[in-house]
BALUMDREN-41186 format. One line per 3 residues: for each residue x, y, z of C-alpha. Coordinates in Angstrom, 3 decimals, m for minus. Each point is the difference from the previous one (the first is absolute). Layout:
BEGIN
X:Y:Z  ...
END
This chain:
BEGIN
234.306:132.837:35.382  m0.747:1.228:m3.654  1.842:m1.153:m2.582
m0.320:1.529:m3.281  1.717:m2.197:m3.175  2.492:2.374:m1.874
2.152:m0.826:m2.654  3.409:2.237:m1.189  m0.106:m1.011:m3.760
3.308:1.395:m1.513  0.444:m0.137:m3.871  1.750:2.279:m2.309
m2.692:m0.954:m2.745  m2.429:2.359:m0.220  m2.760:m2.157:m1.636
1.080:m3.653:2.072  m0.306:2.172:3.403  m3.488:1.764:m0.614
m1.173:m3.451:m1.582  0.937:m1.505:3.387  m0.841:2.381:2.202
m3.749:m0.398:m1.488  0.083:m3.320:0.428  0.818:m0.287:3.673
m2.207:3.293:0.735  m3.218:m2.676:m1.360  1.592:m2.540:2.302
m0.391:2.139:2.917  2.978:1.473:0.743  1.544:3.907:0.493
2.413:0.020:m2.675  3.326:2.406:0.668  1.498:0.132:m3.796
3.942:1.256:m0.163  1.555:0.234:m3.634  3.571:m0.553:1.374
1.643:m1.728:3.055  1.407:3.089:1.431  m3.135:1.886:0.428
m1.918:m3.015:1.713  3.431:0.078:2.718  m0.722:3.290:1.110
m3.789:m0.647:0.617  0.423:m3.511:1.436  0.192:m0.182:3.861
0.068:m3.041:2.479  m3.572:0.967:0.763  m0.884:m0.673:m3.604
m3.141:m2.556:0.857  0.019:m1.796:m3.385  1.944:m1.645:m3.159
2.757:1.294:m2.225  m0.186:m1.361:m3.800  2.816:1.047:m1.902
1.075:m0.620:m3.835  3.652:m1.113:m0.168  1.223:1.575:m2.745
0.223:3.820:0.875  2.546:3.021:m1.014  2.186:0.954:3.011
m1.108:m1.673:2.650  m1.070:m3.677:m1.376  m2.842:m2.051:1.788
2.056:m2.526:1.947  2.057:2.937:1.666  m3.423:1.416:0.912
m0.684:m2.896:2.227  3.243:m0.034:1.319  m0.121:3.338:0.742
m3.481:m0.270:1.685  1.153:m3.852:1.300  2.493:2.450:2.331
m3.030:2.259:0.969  m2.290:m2.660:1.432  1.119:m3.790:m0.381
m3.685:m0.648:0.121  m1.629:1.747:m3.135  m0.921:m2.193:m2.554
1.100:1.138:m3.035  m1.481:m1.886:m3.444  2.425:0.377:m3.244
m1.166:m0.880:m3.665  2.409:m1.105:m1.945  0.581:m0.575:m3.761
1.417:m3.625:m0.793  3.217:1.229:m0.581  m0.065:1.178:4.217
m1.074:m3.487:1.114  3.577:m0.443:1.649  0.432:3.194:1.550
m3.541:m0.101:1.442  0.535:m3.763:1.297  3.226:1.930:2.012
m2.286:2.670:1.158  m2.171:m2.328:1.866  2.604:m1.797:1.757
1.053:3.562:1.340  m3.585:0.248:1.140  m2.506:1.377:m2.711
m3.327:m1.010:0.320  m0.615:m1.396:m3.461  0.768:0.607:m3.532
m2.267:m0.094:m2.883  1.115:m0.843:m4.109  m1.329:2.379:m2.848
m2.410:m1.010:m1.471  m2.133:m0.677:3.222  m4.071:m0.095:0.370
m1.587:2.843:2.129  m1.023:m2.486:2.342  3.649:m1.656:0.212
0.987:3.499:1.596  m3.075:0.857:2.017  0.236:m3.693:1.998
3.759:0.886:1.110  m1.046:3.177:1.116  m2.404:m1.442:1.898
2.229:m2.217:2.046  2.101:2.893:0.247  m2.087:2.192:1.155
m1.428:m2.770:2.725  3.926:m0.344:1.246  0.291:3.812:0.102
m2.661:0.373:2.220  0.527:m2.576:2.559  3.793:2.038:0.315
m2.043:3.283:0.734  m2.245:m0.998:2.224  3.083:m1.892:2.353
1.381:3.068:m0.804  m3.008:2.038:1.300  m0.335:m2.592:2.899
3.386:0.892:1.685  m0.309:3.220:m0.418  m3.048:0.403:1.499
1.448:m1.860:2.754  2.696:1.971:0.385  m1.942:2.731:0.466
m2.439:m0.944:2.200  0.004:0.565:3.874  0.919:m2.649:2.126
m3.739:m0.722:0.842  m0.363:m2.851:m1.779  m1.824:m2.440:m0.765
m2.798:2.819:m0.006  1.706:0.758:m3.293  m1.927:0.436:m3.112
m0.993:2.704:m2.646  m3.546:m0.684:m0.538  m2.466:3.003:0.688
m1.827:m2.182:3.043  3.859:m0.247:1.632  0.912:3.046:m0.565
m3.097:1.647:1.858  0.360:m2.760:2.741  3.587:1.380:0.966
m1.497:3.477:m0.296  m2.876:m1.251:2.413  2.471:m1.478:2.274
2.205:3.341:0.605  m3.297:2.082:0.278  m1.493:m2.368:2.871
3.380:m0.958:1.427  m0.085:3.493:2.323  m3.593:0.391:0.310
0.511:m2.671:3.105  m3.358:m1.499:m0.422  m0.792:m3.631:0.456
0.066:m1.748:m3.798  m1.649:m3.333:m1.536  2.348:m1.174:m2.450
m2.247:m2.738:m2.700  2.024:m2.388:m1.987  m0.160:m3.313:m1.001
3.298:m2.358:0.953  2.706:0.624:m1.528  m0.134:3.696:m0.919
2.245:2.137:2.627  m2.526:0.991:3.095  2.834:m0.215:2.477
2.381:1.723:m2.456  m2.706:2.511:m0.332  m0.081:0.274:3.525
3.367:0.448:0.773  m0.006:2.693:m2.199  m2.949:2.066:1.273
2.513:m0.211:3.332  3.075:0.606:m1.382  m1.556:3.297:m1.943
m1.454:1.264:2.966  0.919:2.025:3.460  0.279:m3.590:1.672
2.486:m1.265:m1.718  2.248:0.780:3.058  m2.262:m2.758:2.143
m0.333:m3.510:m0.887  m1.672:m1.681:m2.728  m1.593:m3.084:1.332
m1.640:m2.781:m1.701  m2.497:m3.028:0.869  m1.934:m2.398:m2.229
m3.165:m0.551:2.038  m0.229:m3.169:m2.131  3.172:m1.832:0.785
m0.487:0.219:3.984  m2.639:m2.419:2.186  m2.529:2.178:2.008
1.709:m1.536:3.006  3.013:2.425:m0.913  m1.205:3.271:m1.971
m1.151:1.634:3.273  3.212:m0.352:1.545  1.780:0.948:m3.195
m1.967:3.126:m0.236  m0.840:1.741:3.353  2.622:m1.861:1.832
m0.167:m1.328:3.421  1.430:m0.162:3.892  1.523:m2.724:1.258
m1.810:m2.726:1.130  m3.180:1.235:m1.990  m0.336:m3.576:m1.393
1.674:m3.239:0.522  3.926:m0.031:m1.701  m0.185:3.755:0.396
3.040:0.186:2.034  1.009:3.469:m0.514  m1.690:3.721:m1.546
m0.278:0.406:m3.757  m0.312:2.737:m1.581  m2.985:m0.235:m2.987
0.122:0.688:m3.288  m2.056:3.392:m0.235  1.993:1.211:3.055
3.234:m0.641:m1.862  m1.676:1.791:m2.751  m0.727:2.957:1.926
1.572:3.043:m1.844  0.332:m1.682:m3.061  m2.346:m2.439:m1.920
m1.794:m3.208:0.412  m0.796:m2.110:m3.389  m2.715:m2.896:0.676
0.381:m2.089:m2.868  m3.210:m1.966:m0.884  m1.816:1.234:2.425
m3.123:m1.589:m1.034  1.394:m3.118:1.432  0.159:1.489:3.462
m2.299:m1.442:2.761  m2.895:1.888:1.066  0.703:0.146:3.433
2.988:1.581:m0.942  m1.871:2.573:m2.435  m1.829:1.204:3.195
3.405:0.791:1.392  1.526:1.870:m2.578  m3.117:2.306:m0.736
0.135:1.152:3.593  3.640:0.402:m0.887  m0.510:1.983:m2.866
m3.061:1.891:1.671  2.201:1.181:3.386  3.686:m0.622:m1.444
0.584:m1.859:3.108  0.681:m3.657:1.127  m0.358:m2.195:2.899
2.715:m2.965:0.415  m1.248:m3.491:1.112  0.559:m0.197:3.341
m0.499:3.259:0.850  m2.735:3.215:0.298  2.539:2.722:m1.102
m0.938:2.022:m2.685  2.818:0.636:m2.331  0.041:3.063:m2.906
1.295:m0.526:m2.838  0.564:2.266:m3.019  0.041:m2.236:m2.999
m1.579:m0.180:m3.997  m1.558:m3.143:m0.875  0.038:m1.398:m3.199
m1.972:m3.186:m0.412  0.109:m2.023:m3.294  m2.279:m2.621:m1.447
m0.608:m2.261:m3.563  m3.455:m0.011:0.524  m2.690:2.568:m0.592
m0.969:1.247:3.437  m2.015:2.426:m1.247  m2.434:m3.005:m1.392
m1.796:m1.782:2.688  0.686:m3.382:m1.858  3.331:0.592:0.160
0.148:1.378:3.163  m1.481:m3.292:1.891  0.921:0.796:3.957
2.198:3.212:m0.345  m2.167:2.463:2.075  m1.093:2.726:m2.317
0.391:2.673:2.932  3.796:m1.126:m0.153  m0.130:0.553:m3.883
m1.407:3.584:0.170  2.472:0.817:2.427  3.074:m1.069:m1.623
m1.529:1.571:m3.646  0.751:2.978:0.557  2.057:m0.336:m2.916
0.040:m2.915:m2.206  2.773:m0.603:m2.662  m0.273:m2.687:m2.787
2.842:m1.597:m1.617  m0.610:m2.021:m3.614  0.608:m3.214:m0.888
2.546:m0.308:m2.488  m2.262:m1.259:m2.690  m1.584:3.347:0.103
3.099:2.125:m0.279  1.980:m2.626:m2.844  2.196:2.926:m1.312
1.569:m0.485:3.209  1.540:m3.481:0.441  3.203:0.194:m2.693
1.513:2.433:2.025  m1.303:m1.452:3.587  1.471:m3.244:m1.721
3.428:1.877:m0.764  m0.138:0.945:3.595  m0.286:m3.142:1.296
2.220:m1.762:m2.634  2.965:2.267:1.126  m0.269:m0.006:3.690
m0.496:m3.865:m0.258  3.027:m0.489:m2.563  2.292:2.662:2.450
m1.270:m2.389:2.764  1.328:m3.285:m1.382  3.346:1.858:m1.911
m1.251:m0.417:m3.557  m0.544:1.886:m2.712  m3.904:0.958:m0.252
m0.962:m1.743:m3.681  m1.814:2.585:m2.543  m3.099:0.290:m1.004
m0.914:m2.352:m2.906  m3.884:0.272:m1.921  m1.061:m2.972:0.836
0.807:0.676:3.732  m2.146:3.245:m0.088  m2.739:m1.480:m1.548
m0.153:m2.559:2.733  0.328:2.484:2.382  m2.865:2.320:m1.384
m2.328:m3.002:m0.891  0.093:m1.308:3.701  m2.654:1.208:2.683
2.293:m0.281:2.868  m2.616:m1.208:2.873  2.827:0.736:2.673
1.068:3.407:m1.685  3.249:1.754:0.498  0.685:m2.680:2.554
m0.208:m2.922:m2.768  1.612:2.046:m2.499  3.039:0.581:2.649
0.248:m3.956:0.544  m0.266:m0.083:m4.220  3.184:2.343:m0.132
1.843:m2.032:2.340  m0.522:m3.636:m1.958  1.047:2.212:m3.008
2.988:1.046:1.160  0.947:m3.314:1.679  0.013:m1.572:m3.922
m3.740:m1.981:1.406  m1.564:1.768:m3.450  0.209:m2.531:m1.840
m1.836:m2.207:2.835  m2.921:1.935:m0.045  m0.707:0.152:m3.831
m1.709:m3.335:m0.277  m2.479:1.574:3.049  m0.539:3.480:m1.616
m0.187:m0.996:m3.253  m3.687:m1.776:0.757  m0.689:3.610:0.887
1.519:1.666:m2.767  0.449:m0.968:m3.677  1.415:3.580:m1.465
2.315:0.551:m2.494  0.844:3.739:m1.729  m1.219:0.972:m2.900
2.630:m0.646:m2.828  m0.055:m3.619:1.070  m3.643:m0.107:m0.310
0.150:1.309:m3.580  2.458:m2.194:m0.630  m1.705:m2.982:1.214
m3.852:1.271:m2.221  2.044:0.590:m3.010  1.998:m3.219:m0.398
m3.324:m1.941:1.580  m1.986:2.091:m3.369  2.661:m1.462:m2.195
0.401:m3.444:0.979  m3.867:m0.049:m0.417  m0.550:1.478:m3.348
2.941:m2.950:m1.126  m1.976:m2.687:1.519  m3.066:1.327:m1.773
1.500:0.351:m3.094  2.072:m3.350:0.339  3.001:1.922:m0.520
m0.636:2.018:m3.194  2.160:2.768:m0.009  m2.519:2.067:m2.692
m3.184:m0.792:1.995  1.737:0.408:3.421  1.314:3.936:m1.294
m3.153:0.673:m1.344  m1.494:m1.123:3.723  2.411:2.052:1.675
m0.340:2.915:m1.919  3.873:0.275:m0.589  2.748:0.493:m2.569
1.662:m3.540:m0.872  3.278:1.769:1.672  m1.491:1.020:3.254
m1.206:m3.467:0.290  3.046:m1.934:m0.320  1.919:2.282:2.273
m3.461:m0.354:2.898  0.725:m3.796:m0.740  4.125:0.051:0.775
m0.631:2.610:3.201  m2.886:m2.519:1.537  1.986:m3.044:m1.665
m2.896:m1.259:m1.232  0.737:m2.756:m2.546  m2.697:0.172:m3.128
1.061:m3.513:m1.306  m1.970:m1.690:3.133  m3.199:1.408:m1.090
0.590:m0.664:m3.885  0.332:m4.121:1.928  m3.041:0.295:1.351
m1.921:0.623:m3.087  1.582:m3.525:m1.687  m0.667:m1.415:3.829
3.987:m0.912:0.289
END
C-alpha cells in the first residue's frame, strides 16, 4: 500500500511558512502550506495521509483550537505545534489532550523534520489498518484466497473462467498456499455446485485403504468388509472430486483412476459392475509433475490426462504485498474466535511479517495470527528476532546521528570547538543534538585527562 509523506504546514507568516515549506520539500516531503487555520479545516479530511504543523499564535482561529478542532475530526492525526516560549504551558496542555508534539521557536530545521518523521511513520501504520479493514470489509466471503496483488487477482479471474468449462484441472502449489480452497472454489463457481464437493488426501491414507475409499466396494470384497460402501468418486458423481497430493498416490491405484478418467466409469471391489459416473476431477500436488525428477512414480499418462488444465497458486513470498491484509484476516477471525479484541497493527509487527519467508505459507501465517491474538507475541520475539533485526527509519537516523556524535567527542576528547568543526554544525545545533540523544560531553573531556 503506497504511502506518500504529506505535511499540512499552517502559518500566518508569510516568510516563516515558505521558509519551512522549502525546507521539508528538500527533506522529501509534499508540503500543503495554509496561511490561516480556517482555510486548512475546510481542506483537511480523515483521509488526509500525513502531518499537520501548525503555528500557535494565529488571528481568529488560534493554533491550539486548530488541533482541537481537527483532534474531533480524526483522534488519530498527528498534529505538530511550534510554539514561542511564552506558549510552553498551553502546548504542554495540548499534548495531554492528544497532540502529537510541540516544538519551541527558535528550533533547528532538523528539530522539526525528525518529529515529522515519527509522525508521519504513526500516520501511516493508522492508514494502512485503516485500508486493511476496509478492504476486508469489502471483500467476498472467499477468503483466504484474498489478496490484491496482480498474480491474485488473475488467479480468481482464472478460477471463474475454468470453474464452468467442466474440464479436469491440476492445481500446483506448494503447502500452505490454498489448493483445496482453490478447489472448492472452482466447484462452488461452477454448474456442480448443486452435487457434492468431495475431498481425499492420497497422502494421509495406507494403500491398503485408498481403493476402498475411492471406487468403493461390496460386501464381503475383503476381510472386515461387512457391508457395501459407497467410494469416494461415486459419491462425487455430479459434483467434484479433489485428490489432494496426488503424487503420493500408489501406482496401482494410478492405473485405476486413468481408466476412470478415460471411461468415467468404476468397478467396486467385490464386484464386475460397471458403474457411470458424471464427475470433474481436480487433482492437486506440491511437487512439479511436469518435471520427471519431481515426478518420481506418478505415471506421466495419468499427468497428461488430468492437465488438461493446470492452475498455479504462489507462495506467499512471491506475492508479499499480500500478507498485512491476509494477516488482518486471520488476526480478526482468530481474535472473534477467542472473544478479544484483534490488537493493531504496530511497525515493528509488519516488518516482521514482511521480512519472514513463511515456508508453510498462508497456513503458517494463519497459526501466526492466532498466537497473536492469544497475547503469545511476545513469546515468539526472542525466535523471530534471529530472523529479523529491522527497525524504521527515523530510529535508524536517530541511532547514525547520535553514534556520529558520540564519535567525533571521543576523537576530539571532548572539545566542543574541534568536535563542531568535525560535525560541521553551529555550536547551538550541537548542544541541543547532545540534550535530544543525552549525550553527556563532560565524559569525553575525562577521557582526554584519563579520569
Amino acid at each position: 500500500m503506497d504511502f506518500q509523506p504529506s505535511v499540512a504546514f499552517v502559518d500566518d507568516d508569510d516568510d516563516l511558512r515558505n521558509a519551512n515549506r522549502q525546507t521539508l520539500e528538500l527533506a522529501g516531503f509534499t508540503v500543503v502550506p495554509f496561511a490561516d487555520a480556517m482555510s486548512a479545516l475546510r481542506s483537511l479530511t480523515p483521509d488526509f495521509a500525513g502531518v499537520v504543523v501548525t503555528d500557535v499564535r494565529m488571528p481568529n482561529i488560534d493554533g491550539l483550537e486548530l488541533f482541537r478542532r481537527l483532534h474531533a475530526l480524526d483522534a488519530d492525526l498527528p498534529v505538530i505545534l511550534i510554539t514561542g516560549h511564552g506558549d510552553i504551558d498551553m502546548a504542554v496542555e495540548a499534548i495531554q489532550e492528544g497532540a502529537y508534539d510541540f516544538i519551541a521557536k527558535p528550533y533547528p530545521a532538523d528539530r522539526l523534520v525528525q518529529s515529522i518523521l515519527r509522525a508521519t511513520e504513526k500516520r501511516r501504520l493508522v492508514m494502512e489498518n485503516r485500508q486493511l479493514r476496509l478492504a476486508l470489509e469489502t471483500s467476498d466471503d472467499n477468503l483466504p484466497l484474498i489478496g490484491q496483488t496482480p498474480v491474485m487477482q488473475n488467479l480468481r479471474k482464472t478460477l471463474r473462467h475454468v470453474a464452468n468449462a467442466d474440464v479436469d484441472v491440476l492445481i500446483a502449489g506448494e503447502t500452505g498456499t490454498g489448493k483445496e480452497v482453490a478447489a472448492s472454489l472452482l466447484h462452488e463457481w461452477s454448474r456442480r455446485k448443486q452435487g457434492n464437493f468431495v475431498a481425499l488426501n492420497c497422502g494421509a491414507l495406507p494403500e491398503t485403504v485408498i481403493e476402498s475409499e475411492l471406487f468403493g466396494h461390496e460386501a464381503g470384497a475383503f476381510t472386515g468388509a461387512q457391508k457395501k460402501r459407497i467410494g469416494r468418486i461415486e459419491h462425487a458423481s455430479g459434483g467434484t472430486l479433489f485428490l489432494d497430493e496426488i503424487e503420493s498416490m500408489p501406482l496401482s491405484t494410478q492405473v485405476k483412476l486413468l481408466r476412470v478418467l478415460e471411461t468415467r466409469e468404476i468397478t467396486p471391489l467385490g464386484t464386475n459392475e460397471h458403474r457411470p459416473v458424471d464427475l470433474r476431477v481436480v487433482a492437486a500436488a506440491k511437487v512439479d509433475l511436469g518435471s520427471p525428477e519431481q515426478r518420481a512414480n506418478f505415471r506421466e499418462d495419468l499427468f497428461y490426462r488430468l492437465n488438461v488444465v493446470t492452475i498455479s497458486i504462489p507462495p506467499l513470498r512471491e506475492r508479499r504485498e499480500d500478507i498485512p491484509l491476509l494477516f488482518t484476516h486471520f488476526l480478526h477471525r482468530a481474535a472473534a474466535r477467542f472473544k478479544s479484541e484483534p490488537p493493531e497493527m504496530t511497525g515493528a509487527l509488519r516488518s516482521r511479517l514482511m521480512e519472514l519467508d513463511w515456508p508453510g505459507n498462508v497456513r503458517e501465517l494463519s497459526h501466526f495470527a492466532e498466537r497473536v491474538a492469544l497475547g503469545l507475541d511476545e513469546l515468539e520475539g526472542e525466535r523471530l528476532s534471529q530472523t529479523t533485526n529491522i527497525i524504521n527509519l527515523p530510529e535508524a537516523m536517530e541511532q547514525h546521528e547520535a553514534k556520529l556524535i558520540r564519535d567525533a567527542l571521543s576523537a576530539n576528547h571532548g572539545d566542543v570547538r574541534s568536535t563542531i568543526e568535525t560535525l560541521g554544525i553551529p555550536r547551538k545545533t550541537f548542544y541541543d543534538k547532545l540534550q535530544r540523544h543525552g549525550i553527556d560531553r563532560a565524559d569525553y573531556a575525562k577521557q582526554k585527562t584519563g579520569n
